[in-house]
KESE-540887 format. One record per residue: residue in one letter; z, y, x negated of N, C-alpha, C in turn. Coordinates in Angstrom, 2 decimals, padded with zeros to 5 digits, always signed. Layout:
("a",(Z,Y,X),(Z,Y,X),(Z,Y,X)) ...
REM end
This chain:
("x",(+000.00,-001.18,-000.82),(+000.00,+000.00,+000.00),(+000.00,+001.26,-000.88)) ("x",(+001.28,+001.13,-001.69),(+000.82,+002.47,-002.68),(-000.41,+002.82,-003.77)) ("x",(-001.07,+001.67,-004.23),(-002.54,+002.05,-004.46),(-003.56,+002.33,-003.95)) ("x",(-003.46,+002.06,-002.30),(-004.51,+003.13,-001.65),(-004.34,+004.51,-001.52)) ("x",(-002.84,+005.09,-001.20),(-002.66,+006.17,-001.52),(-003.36,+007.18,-002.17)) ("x",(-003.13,+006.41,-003.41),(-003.44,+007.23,-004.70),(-004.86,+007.23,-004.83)) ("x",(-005.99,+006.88,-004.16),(-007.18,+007.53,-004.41),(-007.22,+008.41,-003.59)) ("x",(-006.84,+008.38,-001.96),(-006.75,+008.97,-001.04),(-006.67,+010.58,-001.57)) ("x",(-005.24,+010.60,-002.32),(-004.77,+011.97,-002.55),(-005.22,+012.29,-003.88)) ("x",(-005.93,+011.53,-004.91),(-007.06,+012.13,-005.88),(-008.26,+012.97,-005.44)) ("x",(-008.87,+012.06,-004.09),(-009.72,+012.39,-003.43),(-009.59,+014.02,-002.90)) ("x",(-008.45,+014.15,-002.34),(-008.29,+015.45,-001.70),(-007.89,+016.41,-002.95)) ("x",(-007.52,+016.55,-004.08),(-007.19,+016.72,-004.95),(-008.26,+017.36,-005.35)) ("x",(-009.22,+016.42,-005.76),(-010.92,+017.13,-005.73),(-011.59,+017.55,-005.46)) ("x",(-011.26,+017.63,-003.80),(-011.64,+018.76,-002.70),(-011.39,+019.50,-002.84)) ("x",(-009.76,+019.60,-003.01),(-009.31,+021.52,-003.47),(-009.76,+021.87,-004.39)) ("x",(-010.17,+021.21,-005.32),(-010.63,+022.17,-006.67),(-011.60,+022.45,-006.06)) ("x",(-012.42,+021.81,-005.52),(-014.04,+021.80,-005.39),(-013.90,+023.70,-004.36)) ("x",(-013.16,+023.56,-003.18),(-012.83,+024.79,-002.58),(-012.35,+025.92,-003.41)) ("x",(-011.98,+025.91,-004.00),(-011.78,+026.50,-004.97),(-012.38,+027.84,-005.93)) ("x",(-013.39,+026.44,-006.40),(-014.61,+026.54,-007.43),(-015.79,+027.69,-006.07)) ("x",(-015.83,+027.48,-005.08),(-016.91,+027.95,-004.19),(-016.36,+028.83,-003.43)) ("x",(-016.30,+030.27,-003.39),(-015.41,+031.49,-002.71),(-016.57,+032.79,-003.07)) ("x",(-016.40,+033.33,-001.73),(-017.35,+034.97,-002.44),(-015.91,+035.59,-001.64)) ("x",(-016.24,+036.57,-002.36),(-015.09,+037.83,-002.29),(-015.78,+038.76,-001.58)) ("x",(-015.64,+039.82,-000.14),(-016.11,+040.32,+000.82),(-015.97,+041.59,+000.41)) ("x",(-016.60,+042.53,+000.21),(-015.79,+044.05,+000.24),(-016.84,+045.23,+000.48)) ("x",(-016.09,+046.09,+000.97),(-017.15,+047.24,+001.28),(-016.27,+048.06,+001.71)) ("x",(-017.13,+049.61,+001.39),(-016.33,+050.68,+001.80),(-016.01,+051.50,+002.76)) ("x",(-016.87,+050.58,+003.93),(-016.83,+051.16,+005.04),(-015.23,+050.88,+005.70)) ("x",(-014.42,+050.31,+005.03),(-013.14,+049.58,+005.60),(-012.11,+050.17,+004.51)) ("x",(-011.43,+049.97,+004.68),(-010.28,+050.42,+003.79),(-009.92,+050.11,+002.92)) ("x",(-010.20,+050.25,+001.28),(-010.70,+049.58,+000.07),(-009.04,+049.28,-000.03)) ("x",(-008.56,+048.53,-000.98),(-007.33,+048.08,-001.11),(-006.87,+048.77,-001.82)) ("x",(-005.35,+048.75,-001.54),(-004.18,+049.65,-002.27),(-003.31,+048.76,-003.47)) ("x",(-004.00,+047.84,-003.73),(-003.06,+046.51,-004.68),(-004.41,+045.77,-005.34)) ("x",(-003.77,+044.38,-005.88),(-004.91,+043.78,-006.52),(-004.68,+042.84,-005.78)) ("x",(-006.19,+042.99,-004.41),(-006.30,+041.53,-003.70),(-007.81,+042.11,-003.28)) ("x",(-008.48,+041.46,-002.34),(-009.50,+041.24,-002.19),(-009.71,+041.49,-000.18)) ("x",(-010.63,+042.73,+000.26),(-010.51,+042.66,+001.38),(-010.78,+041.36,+002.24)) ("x",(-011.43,+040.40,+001.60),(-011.77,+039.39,+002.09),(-012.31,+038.06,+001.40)) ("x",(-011.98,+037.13,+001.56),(-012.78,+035.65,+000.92),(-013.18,+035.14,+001.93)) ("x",(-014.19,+034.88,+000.88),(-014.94,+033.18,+002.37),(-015.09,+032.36,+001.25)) ("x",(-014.35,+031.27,+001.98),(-014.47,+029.91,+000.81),(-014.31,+028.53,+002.20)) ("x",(-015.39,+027.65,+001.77),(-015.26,+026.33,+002.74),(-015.12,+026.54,+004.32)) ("x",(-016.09,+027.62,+004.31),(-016.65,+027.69,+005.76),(-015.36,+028.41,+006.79)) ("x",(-014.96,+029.04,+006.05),(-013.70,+030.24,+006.64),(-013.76,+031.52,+005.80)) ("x",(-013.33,+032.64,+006.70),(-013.73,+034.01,+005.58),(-011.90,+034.35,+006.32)) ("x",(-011.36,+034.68,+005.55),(-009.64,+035.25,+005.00),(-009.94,+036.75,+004.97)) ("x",(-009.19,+037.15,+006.10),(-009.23,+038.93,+005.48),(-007.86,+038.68,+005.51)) ("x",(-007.86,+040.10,+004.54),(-006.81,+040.90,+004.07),(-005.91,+041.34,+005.13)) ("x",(-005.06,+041.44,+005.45),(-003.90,+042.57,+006.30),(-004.63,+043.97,+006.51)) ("x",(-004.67,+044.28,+007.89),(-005.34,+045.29,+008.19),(-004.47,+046.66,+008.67)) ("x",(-004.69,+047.67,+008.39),(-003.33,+048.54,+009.15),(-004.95,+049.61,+009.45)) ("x",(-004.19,+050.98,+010.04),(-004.75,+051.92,+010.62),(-005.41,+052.76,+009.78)) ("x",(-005.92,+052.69,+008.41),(-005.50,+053.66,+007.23),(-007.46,+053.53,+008.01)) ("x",(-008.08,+054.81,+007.32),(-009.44,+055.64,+007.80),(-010.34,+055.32,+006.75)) ("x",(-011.00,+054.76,+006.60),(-011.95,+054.16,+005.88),(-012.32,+055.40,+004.64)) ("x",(-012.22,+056.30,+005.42),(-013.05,+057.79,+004.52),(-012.08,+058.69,+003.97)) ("x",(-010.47,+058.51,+004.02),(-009.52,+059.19,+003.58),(-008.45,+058.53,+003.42)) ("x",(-008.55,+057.27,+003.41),(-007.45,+056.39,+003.21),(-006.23,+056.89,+003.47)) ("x",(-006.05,+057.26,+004.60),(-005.00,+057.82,+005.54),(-004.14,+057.42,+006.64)) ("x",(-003.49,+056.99,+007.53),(-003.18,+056.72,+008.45),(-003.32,+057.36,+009.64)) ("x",(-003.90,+057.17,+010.14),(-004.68,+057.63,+011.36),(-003.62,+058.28,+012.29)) ("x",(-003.55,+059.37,+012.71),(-002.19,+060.26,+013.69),(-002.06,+059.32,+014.78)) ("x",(-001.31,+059.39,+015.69),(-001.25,+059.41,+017.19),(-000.60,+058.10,+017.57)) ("x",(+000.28,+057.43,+015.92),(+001.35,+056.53,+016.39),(+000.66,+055.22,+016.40)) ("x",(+001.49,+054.22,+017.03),(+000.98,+052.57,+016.97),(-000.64,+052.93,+018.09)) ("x",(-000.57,+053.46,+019.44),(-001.91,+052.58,+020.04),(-002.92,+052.90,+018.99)) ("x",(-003.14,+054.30,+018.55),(-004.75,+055.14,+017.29),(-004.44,+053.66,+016.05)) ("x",(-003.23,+053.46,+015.63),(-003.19,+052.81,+014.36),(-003.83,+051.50,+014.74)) ("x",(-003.01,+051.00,+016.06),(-004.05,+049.15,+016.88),(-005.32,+049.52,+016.67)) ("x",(-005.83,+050.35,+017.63),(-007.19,+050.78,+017.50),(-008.12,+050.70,+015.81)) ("x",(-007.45,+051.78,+015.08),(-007.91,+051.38,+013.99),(-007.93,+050.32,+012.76)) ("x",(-007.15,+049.94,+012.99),(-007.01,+048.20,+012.59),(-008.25,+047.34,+012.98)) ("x",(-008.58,+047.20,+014.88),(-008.87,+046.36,+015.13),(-010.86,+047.01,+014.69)) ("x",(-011.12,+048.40,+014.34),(-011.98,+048.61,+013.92),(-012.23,+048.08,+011.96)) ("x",(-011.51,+048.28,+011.92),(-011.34,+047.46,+010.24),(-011.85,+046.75,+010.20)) ("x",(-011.04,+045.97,+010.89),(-011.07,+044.24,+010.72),(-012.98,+044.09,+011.74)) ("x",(-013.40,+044.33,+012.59),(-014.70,+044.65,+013.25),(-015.81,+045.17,+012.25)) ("x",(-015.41,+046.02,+010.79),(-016.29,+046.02,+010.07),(-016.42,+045.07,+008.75)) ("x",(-015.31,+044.60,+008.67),(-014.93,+043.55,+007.42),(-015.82,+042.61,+008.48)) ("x",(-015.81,+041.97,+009.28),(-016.46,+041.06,+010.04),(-017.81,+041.22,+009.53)) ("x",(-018.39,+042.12,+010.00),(-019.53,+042.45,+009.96),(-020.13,+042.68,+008.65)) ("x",(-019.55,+043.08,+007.87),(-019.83,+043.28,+006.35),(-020.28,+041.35,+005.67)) ("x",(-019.31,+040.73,+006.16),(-019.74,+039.04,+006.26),(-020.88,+038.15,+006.83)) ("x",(-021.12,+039.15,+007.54),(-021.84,+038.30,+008.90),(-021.59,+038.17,+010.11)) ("x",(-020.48,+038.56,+010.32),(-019.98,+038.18,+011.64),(-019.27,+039.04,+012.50)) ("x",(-018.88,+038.27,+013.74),(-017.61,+039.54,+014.59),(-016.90,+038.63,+015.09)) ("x",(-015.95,+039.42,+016.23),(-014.83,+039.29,+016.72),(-014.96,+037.97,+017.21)) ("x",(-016.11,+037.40,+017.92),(-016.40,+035.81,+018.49),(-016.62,+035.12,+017.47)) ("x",(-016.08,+035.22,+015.97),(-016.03,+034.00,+015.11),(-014.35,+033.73,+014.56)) ("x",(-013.27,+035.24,+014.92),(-012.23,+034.74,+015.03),(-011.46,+033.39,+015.52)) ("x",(-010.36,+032.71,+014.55),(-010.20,+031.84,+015.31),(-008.58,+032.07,+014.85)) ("x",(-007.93,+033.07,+014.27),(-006.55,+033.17,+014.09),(-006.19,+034.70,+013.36)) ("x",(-005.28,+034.70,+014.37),(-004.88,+036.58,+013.83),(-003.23,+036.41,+013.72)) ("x",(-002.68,+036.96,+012.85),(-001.36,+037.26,+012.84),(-001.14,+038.39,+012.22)) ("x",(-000.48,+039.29,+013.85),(+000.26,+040.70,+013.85),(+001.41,+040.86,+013.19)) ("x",(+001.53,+041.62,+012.32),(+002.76,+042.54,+012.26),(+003.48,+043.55,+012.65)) ("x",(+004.48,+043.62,+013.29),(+004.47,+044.95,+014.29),(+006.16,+045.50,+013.85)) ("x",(+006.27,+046.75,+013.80),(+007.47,+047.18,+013.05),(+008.38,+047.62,+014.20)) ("x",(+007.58,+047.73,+015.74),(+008.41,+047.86,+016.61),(+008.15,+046.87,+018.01)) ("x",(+008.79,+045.56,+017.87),(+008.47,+044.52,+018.94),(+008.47,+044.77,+020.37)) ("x",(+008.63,+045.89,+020.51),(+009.08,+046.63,+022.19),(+008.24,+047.19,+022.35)) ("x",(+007.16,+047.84,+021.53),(+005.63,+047.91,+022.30),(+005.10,+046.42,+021.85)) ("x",(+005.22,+045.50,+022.07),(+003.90,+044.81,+022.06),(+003.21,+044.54,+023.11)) ("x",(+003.40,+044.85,+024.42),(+002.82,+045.23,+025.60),(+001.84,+046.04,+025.24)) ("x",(+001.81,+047.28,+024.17),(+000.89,+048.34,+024.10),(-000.18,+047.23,+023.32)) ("x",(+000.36,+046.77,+022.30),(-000.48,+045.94,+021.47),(-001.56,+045.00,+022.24)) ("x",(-000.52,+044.23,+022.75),(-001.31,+043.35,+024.06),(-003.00,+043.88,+024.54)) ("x",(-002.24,+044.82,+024.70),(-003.40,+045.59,+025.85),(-004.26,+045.63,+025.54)) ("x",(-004.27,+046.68,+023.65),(-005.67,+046.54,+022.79),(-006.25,+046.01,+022.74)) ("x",(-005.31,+044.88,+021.83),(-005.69,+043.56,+021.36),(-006.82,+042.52,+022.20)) ("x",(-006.66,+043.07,+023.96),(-007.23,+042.38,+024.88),(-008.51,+042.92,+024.94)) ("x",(-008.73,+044.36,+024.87),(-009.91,+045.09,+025.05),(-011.08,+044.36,+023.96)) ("x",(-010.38,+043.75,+022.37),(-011.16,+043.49,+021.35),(-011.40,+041.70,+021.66)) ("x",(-010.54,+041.02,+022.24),(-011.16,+039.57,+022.31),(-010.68,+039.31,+023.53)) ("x",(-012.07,+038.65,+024.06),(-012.35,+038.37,+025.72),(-012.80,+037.06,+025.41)) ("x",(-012.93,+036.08,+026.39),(-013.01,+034.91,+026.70),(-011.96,+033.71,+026.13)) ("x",(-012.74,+033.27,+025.09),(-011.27,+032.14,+024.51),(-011.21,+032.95,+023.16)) ("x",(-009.55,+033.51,+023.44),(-008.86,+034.10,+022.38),(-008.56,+032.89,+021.36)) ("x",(-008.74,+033.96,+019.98),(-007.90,+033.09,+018.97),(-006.43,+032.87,+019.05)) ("x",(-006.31,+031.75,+017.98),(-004.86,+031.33,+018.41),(-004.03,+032.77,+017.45)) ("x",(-002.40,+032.96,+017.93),(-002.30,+034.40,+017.26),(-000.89,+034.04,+017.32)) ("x",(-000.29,+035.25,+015.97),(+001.07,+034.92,+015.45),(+001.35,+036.62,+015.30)) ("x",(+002.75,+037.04,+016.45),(+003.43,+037.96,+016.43),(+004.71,+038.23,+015.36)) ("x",(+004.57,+038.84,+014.76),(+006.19,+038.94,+013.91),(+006.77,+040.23,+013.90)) ("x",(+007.89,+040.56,+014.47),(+008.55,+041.86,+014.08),(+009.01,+041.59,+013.24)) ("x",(+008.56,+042.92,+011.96),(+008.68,+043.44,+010.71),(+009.79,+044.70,+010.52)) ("x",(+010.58,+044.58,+009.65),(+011.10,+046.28,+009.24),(+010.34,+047.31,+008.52)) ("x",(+009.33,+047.16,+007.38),(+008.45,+047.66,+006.91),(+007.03,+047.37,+006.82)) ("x",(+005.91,+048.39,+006.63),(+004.68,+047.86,+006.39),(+003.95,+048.78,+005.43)) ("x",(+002.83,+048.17,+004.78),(+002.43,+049.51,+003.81),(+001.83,+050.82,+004.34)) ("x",(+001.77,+051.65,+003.56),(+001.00,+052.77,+004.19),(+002.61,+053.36,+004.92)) ("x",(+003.44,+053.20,+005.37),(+004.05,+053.52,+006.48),(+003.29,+053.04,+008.20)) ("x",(+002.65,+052.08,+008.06),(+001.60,+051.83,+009.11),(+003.14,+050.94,+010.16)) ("x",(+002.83,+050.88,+011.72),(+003.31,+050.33,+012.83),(+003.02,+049.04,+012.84)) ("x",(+001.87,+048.54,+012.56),(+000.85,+047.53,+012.45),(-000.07,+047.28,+011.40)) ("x",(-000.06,+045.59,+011.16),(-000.99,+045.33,+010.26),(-001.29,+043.93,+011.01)) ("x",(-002.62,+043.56,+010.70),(-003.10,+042.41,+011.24),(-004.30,+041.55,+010.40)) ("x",(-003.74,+040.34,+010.17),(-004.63,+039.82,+008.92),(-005.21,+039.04,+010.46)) ("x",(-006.80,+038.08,+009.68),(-008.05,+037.79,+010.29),(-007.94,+036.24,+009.39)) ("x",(-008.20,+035.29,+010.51),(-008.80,+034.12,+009.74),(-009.93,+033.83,+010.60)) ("x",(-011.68,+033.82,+010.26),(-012.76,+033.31,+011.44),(-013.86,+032.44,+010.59)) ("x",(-014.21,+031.84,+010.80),(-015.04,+030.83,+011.46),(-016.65,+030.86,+011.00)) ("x",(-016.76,+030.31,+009.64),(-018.24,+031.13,+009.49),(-019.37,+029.82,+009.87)) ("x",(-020.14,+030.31,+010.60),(-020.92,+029.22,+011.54),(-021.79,+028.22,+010.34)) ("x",(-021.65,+026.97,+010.82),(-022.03,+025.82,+009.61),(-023.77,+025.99,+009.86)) ("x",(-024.55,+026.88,+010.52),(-025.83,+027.12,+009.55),(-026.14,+027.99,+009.16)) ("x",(-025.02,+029.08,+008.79),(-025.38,+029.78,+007.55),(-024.44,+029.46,+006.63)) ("x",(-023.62,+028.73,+006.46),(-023.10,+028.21,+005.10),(-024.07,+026.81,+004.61)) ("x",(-025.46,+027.09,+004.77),(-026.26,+026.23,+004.30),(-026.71,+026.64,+003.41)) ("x",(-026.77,+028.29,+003.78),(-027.90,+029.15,+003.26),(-027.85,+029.05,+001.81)) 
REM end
């Protein structure tokens, strides 16, 4: 029994490297270039990873006035051009997890959040936070779905 194991988990072993080895890094300036050393986005093994998204203005790297709904709003435009900068949009989401620094609007959040994905929502992870960068209300990282015939290409 324990020598089948062990190819089993060589096997997968080699997969991860192999995932690994095969990643493009997403970026553009139409979105909010990063404030650290990470990458607005990877796509590796037929999934593209964005970055944590907050409200900050693509063209002044600012935080957008008018509190959490302008900051949701601009987030969920971020993350709508990081999409698109890939290939894709909001119907290749398949997992979002919010950060929210005040859990007593997430009714407001809700609401947005609803305006940007209609039909079958991704699956999604709420967390009240005490801090976020920027001083931002909200940040929201992206995991979607990059369709298996253009990862042929």
């Amino acid at each position: 029994m324990k020598k089948m194991i062990l190819p089993v988990v060589m096997g997968l072993l080699m997969v991860s490297g192999q995932v690994l080895a095969q990643h493009k890094i997403i970026r553009t300036d139409k979105a909010p270039v990063p404030i650290g050393p990470y990458s607005q986005g990877v796509e590796a093994n037929g999934m593209l990873f964005l970055a944590g998204q907050v409200g900050l203005k693509p063209d002044t790297r600012k935080l957008v006035e008018g509190g959490l709904e302008a900051e949701a709003v601009q987030t969920m435009e971020n993350i709508k051009t990081l999409l698109a900068t890939a290939g894709l949009d909001l119907t290749h989401v398949v997992n979002t997890t919010i950060y929210i620094k005040d859990i007593s609007q997430f009714g407001k959040v809700n609401e947005i959040y609803g305006r940007y994905f209609t039909g079958q929502y991704p699956a999604r992870t709420t967390v009240g936070v005490a801090d976020l960068p920027a001083g931002a209300s909200i940040e929201i990282a992206v995991i979607a779905a990059v369709p298996a015939q253009r990862r042929k290409k």
